[in-house]
N, C-alpha and C positions, 0 to 999 in steps of 0.2 A: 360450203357449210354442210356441215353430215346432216343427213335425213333424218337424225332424233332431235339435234340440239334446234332443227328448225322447228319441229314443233312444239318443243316448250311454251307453254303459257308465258308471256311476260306481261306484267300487267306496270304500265308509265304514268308515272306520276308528276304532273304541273299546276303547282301550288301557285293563286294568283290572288292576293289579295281583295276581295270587294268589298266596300264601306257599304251598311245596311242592308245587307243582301239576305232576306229575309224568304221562308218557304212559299210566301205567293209569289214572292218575283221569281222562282223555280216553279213554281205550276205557270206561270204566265209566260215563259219564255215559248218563244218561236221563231222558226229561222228565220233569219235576217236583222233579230233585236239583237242591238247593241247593250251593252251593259261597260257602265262605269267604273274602272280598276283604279284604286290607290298605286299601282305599278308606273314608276316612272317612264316614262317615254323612250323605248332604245335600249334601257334596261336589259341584262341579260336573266333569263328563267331558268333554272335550275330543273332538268327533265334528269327525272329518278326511277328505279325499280326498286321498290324497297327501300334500305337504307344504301342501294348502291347509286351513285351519282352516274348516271353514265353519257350525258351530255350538258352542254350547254344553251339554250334556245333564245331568239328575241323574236318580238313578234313590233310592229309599228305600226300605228294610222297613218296614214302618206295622205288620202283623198277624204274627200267623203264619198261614201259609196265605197264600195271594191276597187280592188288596182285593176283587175279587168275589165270594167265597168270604164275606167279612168282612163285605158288604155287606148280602149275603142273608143269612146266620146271623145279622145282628145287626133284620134284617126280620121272618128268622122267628119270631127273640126275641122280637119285641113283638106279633106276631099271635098266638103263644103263651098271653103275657101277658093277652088280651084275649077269649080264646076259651074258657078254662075258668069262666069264669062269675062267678068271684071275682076280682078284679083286686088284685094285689100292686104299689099304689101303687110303693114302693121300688123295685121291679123293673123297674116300667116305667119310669120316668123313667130309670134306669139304662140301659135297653135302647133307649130315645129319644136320649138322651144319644151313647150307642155309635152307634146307627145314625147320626145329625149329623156326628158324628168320621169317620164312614167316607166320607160323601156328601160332607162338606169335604175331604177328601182327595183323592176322586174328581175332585169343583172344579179342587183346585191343579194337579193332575195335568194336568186339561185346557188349564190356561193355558198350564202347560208345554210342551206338546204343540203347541198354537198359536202359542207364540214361535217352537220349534222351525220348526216348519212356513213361518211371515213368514219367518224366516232363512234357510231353504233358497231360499225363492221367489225371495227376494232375489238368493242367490249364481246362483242358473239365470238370473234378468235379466238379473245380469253379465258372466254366460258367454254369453248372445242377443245379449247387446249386443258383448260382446268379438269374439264369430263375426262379427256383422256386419261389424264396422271390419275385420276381418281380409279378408273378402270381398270388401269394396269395395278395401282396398288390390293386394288379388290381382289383382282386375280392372283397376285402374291401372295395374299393373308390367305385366300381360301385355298390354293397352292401347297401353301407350308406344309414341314415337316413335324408335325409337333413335339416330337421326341427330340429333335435334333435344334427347336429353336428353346426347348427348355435347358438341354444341354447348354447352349453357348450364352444363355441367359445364367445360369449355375455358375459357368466360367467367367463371366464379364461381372457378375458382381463377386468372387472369392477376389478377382484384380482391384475393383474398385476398392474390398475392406483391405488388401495386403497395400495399397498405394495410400489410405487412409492412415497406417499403421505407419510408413517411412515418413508421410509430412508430417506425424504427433513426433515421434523422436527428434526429428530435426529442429520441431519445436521454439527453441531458443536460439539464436546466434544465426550466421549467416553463414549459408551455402559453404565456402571458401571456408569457413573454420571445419567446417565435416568433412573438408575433401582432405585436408592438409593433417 
């Protein structure tokens, strides 16, 4: 990625629906509160710059608490499980079980994360590449000849009226009657 187009400002925009969300519940927020979205469950988010689309996101509750919260608890369930001496068959599989569900999780999350991220890469190549053509055309306008681009400006519209002038005469009737 070239050293300007990384420092462009991009400011990303995810629009999420909240029922009642009212400016004390914005002075009142603090990490770790949850707040309640009208967003369906699994739902994809729409992540914007502007009016440009340039991903797609989902975001899911899987646990209560954090998935790394979920992760470890359900890790230190099973070293639990393994440490008092007597092994509660049930439990551990239950707590093996839990812990697979969280580390899949983790998994999906990271694809996500990686499409995400392709997507982006993408829209910044197209904006490298967009800068570019822009650049070079800037260098051609400020480049030009002016005498020479008013010249063939002079000439490309006397063609335009003389090829204006052949399709009025031709006018009526068809091709094949004007050639014959």
């Amino acid at each position: 990625m070239s050293p300007l187009v990384a420092r462009l400002p991009v400011e990303l925009e995810v629009a999420v629906p909240v029922h009642d969300f009212r400016v004390r519940t914005l002075l009142s927020l603090e990490k770790g509160k949850v707040i309640e979205t009208q967003w369906g469950h699994g739902d994809d988010l729409q992540l914007a710059a502007g009016d440009v689309q340039l991903a797609w996101s989902e975001f899911e509750v899987f646990f209560q608490g954090s998935v790394t919260n979920s992760v470890f608890a359900a890790l230190n369930n099973l070293v639990a499980d393994y440490s008092n001496g007597t092994v509660d068959t049930a439990q551990a599989v239950a707590d093996t079980a839990s812990l697979n569900t969280a580390l899949n999780y983790v998994s999906q999350q990271r694809i996500t994360i990686d499409n995400s991220i392709t997507q982006l890469s993408a829209a910044s190549n197209a904006v490298a590449s967009t800068q570019m053509q822009l650049t070079s055309t800037q260098t051609n306008l400020m480049q030009a000849d002016v005498a020479q681009v008013s010249t063939q400006l002079s000439l490309a519209e006397t063609q335009q009226t003389a090829l204006e002038d052949v399709i009025s005469q031709l006018g009526s009737g068809s091709l094949f009657q004007k050639l014959a």
